[in-house]
Backbone as a chain_set.jsonl record, in Angstrom:
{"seq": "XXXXXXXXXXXXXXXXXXXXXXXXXXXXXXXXXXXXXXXXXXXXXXXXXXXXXXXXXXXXXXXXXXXXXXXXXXXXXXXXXXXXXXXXXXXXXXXXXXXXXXXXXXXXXXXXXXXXXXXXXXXXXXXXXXXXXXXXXXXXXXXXXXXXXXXXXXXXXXXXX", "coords": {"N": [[-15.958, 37.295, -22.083], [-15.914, 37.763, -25.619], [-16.804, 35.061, -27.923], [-13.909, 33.59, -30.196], [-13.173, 32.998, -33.044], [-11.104, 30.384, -34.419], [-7.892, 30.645, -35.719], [-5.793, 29.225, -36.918], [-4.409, 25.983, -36.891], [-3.528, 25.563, -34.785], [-4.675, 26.772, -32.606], [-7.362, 25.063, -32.552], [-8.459, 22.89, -29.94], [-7.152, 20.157, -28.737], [-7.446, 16.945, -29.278], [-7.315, 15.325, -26.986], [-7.978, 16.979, -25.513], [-10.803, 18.031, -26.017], [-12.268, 15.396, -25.397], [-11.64, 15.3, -22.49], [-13.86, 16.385, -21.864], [-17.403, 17.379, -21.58], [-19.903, 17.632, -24.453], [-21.468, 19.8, -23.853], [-19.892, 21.285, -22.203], [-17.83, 22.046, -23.761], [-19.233, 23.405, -25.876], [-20.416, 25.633, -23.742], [-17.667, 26.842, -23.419], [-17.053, 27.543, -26.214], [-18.603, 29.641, -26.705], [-18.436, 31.308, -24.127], [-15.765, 31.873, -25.032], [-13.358, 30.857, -23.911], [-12.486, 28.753, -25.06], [-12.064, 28.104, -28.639], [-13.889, 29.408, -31.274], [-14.815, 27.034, -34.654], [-13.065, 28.285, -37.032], [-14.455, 28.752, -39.692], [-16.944, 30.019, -38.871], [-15.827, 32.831, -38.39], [-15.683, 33.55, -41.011], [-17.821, 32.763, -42.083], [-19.163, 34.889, -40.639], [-20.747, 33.776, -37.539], [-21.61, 33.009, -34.443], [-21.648, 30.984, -31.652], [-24.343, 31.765, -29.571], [-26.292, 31.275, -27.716], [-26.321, 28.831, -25.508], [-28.0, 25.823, -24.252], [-28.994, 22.739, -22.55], [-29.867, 20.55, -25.016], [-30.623, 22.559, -26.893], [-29.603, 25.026, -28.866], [-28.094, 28.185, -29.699], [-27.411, 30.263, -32.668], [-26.092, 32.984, -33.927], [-25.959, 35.225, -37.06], [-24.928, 36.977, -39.609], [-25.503, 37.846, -42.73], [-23.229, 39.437, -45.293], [-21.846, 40.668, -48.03], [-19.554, 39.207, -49.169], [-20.521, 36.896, -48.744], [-22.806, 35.658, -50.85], [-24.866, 34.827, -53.367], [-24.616, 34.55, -57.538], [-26.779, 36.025, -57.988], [-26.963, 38.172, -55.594], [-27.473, 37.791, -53.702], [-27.597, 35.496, -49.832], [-25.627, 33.489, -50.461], [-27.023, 29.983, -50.525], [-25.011, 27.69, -49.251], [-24.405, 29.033, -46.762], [-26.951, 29.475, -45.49], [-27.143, 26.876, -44.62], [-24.879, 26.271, -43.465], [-25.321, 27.441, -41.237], [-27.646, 26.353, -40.327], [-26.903, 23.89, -39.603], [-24.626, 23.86, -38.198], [-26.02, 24.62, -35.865], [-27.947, 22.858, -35.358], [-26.138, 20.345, -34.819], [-24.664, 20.883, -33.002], [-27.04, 21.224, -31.207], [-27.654, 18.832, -30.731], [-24.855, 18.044, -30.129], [-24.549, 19.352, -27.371], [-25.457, 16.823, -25.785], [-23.834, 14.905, -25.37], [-21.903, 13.226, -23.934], [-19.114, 13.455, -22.205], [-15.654, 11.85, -22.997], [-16.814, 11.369, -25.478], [-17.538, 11.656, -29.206], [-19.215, 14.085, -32.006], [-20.372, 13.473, -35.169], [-22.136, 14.921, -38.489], [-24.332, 13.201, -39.954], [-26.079, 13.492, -41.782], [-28.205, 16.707, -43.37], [-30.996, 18.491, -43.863], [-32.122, 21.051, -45.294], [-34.547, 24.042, -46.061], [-34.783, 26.194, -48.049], [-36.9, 29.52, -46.946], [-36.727, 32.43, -47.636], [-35.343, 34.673, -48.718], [-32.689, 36.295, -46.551], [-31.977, 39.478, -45.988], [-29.278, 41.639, -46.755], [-26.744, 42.445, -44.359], [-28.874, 42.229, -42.402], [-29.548, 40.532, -39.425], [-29.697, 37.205, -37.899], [-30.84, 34.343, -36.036], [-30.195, 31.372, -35.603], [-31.659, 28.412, -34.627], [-31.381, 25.607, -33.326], [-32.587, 22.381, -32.21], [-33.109, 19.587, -30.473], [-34.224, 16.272, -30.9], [-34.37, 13.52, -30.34], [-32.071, 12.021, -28.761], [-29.326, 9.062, -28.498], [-27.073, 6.178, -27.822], [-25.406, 6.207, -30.398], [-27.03, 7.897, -32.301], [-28.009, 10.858, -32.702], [-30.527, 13.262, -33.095], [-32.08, 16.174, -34.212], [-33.856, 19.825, -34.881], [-34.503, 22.629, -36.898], [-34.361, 26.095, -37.036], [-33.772, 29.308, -38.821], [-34.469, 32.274, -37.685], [-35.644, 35.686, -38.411], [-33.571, 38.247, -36.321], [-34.706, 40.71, -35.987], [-37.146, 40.617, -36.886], [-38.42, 38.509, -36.782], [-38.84, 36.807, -38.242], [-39.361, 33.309, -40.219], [-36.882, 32.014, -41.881], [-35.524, 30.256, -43.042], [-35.732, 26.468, -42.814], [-34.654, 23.191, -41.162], [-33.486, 19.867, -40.769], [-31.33, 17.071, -39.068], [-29.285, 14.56, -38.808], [-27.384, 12.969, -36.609], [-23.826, 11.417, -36.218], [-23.028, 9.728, -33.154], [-20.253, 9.141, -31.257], [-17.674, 6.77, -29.956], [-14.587, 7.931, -28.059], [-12.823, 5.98, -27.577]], "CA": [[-15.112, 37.276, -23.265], [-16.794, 36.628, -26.873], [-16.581, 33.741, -29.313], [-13.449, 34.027, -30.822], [-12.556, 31.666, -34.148], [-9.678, 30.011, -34.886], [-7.052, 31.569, -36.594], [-4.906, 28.586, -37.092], [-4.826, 24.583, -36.671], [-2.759, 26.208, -33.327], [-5.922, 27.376, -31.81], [-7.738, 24.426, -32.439], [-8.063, 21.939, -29.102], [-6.362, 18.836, -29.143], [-8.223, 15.703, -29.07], [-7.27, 14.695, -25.704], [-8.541, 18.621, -24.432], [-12.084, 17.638, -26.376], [-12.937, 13.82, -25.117], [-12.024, 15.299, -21.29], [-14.887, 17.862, -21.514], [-19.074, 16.978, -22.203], [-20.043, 18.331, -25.283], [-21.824, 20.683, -23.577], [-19.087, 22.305, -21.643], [-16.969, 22.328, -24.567], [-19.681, 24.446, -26.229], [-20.072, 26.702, -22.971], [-16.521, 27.034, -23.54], [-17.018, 28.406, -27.475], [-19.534, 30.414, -26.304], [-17.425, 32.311, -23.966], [-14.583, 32.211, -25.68], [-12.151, 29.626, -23.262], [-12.649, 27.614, -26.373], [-11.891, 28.927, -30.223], [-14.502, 28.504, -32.305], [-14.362, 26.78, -35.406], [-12.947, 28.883, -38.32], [-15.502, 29.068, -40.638], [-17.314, 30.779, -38.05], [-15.574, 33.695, -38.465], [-15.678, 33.641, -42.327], [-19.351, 33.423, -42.488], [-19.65, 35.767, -39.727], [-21.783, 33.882, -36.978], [-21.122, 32.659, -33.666], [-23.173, 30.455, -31.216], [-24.818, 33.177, -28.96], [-27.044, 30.898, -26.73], [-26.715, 27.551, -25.129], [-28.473, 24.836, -23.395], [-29.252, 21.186, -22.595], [-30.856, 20.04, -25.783], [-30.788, 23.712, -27.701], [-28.623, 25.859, -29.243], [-28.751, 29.288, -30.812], [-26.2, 31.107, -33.493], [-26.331, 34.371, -34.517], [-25.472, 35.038, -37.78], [-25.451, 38.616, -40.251], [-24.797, 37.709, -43.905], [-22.706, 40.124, -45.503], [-21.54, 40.493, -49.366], [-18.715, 37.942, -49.213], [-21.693, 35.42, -48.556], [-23.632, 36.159, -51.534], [-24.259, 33.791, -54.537], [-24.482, 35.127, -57.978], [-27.698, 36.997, -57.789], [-26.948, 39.008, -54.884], [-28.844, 36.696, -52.414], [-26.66, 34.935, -49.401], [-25.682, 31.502, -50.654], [-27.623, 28.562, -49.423], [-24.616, 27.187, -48.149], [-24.889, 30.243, -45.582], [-28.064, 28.999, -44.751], [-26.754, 25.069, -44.707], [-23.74, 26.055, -42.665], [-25.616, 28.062, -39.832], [-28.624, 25.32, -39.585], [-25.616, 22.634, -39.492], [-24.116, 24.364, -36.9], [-27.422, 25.042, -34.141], [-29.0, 21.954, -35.406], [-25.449, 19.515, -34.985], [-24.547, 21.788, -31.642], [-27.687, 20.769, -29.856], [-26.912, 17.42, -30.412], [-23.401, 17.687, -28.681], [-25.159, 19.64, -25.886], [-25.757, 16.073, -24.49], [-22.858, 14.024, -25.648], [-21.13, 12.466, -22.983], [-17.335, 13.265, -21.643], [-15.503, 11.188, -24.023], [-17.594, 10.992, -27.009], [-17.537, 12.885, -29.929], [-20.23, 12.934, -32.724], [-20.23, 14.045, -36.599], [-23.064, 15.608, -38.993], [-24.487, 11.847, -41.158], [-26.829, 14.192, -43.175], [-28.723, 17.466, -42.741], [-31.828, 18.996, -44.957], [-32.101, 22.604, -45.374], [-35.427, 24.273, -46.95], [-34.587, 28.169, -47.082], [-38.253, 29.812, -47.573], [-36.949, 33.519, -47.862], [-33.868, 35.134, -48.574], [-32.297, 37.04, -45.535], [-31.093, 40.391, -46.279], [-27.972, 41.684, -46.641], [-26.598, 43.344, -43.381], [-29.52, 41.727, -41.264], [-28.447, 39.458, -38.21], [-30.915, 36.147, -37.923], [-30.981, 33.451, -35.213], [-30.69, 29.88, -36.119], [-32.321, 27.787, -33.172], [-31.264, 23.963, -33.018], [-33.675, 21.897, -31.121], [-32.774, 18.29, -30.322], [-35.245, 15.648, -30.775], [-33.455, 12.712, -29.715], [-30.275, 11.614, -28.452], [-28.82, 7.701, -28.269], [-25.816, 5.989, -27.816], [-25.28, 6.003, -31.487], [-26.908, 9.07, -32.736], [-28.683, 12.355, -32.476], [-31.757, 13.787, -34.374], [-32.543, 18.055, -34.208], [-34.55, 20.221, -35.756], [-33.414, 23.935, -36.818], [-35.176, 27.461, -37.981], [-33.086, 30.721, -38.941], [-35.555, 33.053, -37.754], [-35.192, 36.949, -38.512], [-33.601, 38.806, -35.021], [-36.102, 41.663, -35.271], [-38.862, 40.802, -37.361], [-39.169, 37.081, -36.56], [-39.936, 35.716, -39.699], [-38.665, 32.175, -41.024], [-36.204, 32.33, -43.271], [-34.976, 28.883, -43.448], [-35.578, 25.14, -41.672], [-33.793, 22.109, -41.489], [-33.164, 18.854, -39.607], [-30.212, 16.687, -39.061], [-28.902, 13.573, -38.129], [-25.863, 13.084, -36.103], [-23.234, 9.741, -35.43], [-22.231, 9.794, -31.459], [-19.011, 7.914, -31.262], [-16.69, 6.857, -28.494], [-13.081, 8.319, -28.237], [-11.743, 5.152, -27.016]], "C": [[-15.946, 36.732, -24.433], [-15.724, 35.692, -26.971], [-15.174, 34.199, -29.742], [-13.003, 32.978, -31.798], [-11.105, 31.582, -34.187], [-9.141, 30.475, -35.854], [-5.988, 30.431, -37.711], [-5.029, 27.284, -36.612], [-4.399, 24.83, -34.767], [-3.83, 26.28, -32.253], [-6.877, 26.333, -31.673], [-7.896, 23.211, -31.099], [-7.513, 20.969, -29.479], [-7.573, 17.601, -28.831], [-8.465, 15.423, -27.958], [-8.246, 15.846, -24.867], [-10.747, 18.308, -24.769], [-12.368, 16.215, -25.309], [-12.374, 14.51, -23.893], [-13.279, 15.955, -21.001], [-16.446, 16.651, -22.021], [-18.931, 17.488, -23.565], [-20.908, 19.783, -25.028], [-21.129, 21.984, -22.509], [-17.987, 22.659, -22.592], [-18.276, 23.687, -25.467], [-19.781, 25.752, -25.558], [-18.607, 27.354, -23.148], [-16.308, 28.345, -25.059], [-17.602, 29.583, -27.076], [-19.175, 31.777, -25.874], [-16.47, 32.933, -23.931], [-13.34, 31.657, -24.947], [-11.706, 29.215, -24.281], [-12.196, 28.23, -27.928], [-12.707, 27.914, -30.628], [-14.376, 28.279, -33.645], [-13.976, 28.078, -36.531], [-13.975, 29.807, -39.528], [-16.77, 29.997, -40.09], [-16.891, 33.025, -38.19], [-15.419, 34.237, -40.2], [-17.013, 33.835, -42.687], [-19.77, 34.229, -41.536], [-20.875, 35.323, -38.692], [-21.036, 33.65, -35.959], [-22.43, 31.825, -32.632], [-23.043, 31.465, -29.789], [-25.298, 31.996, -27.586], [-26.323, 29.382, -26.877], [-27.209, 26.693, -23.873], [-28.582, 23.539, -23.382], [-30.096, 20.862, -23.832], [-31.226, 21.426, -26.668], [-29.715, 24.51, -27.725], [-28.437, 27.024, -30.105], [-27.748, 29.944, -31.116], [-26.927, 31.946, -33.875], [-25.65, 34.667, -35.052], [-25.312, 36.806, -38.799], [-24.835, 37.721, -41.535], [-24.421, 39.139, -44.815], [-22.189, 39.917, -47.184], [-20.778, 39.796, -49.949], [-19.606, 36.765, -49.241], [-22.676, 35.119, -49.79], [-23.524, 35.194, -52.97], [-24.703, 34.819, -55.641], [-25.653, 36.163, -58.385], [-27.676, 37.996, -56.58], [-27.265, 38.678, -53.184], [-27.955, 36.139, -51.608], [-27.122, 33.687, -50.181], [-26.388, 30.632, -50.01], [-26.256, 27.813, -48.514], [-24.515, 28.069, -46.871], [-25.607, 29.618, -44.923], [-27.909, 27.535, -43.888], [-26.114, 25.5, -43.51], [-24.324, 26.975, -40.882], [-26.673, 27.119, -39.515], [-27.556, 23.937, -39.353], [-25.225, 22.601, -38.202], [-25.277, 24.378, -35.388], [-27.94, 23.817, -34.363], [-27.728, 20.748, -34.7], [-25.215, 19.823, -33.382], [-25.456, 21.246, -30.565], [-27.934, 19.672, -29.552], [-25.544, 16.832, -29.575], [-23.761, 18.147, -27.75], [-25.216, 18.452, -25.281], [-24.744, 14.805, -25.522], [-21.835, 14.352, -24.806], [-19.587, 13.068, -22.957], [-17.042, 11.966, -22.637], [-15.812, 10.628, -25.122], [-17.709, 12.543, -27.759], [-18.948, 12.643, -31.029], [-19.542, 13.819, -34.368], [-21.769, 14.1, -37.288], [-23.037, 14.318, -40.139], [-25.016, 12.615, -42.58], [-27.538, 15.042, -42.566], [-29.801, 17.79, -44.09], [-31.749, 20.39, -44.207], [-33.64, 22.973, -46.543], [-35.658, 25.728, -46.434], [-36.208, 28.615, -47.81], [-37.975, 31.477, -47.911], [-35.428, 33.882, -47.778], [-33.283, 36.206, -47.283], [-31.512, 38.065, -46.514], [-29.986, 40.782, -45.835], [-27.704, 42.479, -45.069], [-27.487, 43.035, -42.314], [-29.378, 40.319, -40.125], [-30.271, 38.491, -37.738], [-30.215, 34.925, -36.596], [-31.591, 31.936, -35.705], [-30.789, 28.937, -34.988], [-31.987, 26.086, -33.917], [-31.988, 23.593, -31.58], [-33.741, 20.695, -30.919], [-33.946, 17.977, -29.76], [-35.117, 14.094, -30.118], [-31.751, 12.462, -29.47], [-30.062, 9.977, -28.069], [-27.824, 7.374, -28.017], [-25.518, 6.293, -28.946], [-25.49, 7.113, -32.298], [-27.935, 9.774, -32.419], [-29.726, 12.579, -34.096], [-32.232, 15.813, -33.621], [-33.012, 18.379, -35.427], [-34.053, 21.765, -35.64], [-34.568, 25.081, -37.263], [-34.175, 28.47, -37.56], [-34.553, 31.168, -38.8], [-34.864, 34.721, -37.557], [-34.942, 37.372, -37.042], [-34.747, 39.648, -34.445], [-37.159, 41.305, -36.098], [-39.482, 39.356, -37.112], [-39.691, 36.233, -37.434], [-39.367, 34.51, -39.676], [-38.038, 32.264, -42.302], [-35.763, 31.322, -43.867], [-35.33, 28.131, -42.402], [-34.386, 24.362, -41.974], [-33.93, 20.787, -40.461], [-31.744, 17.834, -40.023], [-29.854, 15.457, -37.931], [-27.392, 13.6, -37.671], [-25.231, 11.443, -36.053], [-22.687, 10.246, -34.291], [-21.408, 8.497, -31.3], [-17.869, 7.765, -29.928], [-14.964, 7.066, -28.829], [-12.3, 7.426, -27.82], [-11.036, 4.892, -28.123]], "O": [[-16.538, 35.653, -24.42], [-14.587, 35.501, -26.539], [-15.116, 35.427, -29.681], [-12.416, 32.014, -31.306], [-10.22, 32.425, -34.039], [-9.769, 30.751, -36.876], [-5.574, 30.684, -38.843], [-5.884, 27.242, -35.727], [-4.956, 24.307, -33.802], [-3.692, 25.812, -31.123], [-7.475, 26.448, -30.603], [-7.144, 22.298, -31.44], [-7.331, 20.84, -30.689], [-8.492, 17.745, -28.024], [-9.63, 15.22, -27.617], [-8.996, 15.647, -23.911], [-11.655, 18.388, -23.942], [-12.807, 16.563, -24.213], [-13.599, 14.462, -24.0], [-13.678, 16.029, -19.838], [-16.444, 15.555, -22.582], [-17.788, 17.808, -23.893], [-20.978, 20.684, -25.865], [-21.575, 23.081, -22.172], [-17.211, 23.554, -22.255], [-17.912, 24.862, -25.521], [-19.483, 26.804, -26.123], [-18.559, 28.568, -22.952], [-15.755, 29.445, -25.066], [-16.92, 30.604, -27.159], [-19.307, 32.856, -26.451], [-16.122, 33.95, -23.332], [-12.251, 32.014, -25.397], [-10.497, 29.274, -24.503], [-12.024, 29.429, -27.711], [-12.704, 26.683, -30.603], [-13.81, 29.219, -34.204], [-14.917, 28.842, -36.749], [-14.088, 30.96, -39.943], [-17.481, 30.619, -40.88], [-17.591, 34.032, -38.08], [-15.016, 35.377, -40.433], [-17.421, 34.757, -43.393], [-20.995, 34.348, -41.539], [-21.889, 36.022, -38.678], [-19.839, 33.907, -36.087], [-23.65, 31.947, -32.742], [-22.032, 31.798, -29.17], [-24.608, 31.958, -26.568], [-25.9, 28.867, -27.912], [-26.843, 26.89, -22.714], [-28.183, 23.038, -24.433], [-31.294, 20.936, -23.561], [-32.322, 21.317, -27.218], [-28.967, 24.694, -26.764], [-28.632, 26.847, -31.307], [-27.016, 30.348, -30.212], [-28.125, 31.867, -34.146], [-24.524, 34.732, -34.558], [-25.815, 37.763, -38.211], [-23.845, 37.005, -41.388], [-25.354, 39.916, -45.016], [-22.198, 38.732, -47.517], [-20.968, 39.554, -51.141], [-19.279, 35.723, -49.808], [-23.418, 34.159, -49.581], [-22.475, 34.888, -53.536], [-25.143, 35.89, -55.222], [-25.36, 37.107, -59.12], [-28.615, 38.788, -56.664], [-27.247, 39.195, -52.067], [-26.957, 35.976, -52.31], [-28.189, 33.131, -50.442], [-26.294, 30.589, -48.783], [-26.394, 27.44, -47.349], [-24.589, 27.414, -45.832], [-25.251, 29.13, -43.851], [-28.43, 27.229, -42.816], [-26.663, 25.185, -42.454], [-23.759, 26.999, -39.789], [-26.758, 26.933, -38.301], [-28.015, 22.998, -38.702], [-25.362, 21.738, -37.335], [-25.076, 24.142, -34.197], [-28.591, 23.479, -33.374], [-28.312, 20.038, -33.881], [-25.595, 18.984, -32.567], [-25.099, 20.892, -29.442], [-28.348, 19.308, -28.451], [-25.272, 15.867, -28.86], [-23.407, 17.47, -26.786], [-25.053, 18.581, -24.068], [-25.257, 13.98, -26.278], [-21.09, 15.332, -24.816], [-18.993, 13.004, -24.033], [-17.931, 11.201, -23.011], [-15.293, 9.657, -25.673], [-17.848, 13.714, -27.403], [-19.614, 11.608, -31.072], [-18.541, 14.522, -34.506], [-22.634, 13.409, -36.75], [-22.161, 14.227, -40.999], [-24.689, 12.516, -43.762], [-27.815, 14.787, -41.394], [-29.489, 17.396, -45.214], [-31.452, 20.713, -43.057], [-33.814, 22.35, -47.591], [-36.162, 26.28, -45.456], [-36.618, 28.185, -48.888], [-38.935, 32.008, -48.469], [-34.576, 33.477, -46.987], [-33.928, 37.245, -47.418], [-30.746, 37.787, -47.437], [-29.568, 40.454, -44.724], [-28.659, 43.153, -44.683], [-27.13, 43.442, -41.208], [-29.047, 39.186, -40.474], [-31.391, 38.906, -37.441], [-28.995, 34.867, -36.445], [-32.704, 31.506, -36.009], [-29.727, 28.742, -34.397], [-32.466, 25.674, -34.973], [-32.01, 24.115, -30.465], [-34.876, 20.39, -31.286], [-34.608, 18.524, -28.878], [-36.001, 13.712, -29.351], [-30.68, 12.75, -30.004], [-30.815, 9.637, -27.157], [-27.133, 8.379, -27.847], [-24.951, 7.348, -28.659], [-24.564, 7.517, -33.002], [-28.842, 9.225, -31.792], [-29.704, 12.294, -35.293], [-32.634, 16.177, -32.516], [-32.882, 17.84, -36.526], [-33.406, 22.19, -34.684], [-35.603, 24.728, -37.828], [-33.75, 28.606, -36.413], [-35.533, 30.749, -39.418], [-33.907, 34.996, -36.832], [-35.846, 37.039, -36.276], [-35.403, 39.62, -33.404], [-38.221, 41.878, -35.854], [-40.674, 39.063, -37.199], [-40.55, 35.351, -37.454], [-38.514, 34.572, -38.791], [-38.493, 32.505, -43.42], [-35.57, 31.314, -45.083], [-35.364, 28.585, -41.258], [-33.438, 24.639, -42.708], [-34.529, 20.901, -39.392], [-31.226, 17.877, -41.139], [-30.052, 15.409, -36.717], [-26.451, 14.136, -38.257], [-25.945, 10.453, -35.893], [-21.885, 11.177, -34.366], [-21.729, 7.31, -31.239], [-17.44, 8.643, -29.18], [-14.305, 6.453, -29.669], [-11.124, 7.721, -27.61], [-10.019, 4.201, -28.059]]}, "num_chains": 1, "name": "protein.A"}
């Protein structure tokens, strides 16, 4: 079954359904669609494609809705898909009852992705603590492999008690 986003706060898990799960079976979950993934997901058109212990990969297409006023996708495009693979492979290893949140992320897009072309944003966790998470990110083109954007990102890992 794909990814499928949330439609509605309805679709969303409940708190209690999150803090029983890892963060990494709650992503297996988005993944194959048990789970609804977030919203915005389906607005910028990506979904997370791959996952693993400590990595995480979305696949994204930007499309003309995405587009800032030169024609170009928006940087937040770029922001919101390295956010996502870079924040992601930080919950890959967050604990059954812990949740975390995104402290601050950098983004440095080096090339504009074209319109209609589908890119892979790789999150790559560099550490993990009680406290918080550090990853590193690259949108890289599907078929031609280029770099289109980096990033890195700090996380807070918090307890649901």
């Amino acid at each position: 079954m794909p990814a499928v986003p949330a439609r509605s706060s309805a679709d969303i898990p409940t708190r209690e359904r999150l803090l029983s799960m890892s963060g990494y079976d709650y992503l297996i979950g988005m993944r194959d669609g048990t789970l609804s993934s977030p919203a915005i997901s389906g607005t910028l058109n990506f979904r997370i494609a791959e996952v693993e212990r400590g990595r995480v990969i979305v696949e994204g297409t930007p499309e003309f809705p995405h587009t800032n006023a030169f024609g170009a996708p928006h940087g937040g495009w770029y922001g919101t898909l390295l956010d996502t693979c870079m924040a992601c492979a930080v919950m890959s290893e967050v604990p059954k009852g812990s949740y975390y949140t995104t402290l601050e992320y950098r983004v440095n897009i080096t090339r504009a992705v074209p319109l209609g072309m589908t890119v892979r944003a790789i999150g790559v966790l560099q550490h993990v603590g009680r406290s918080t998470g550090v990853s590193r990110g690259e949108i890289l083109g599907a078929e031609d492999g280029k770099v289109y954007a980096t990033g890195s990102t700090t996380c807070l890992i918090m307890s649901g008690g």
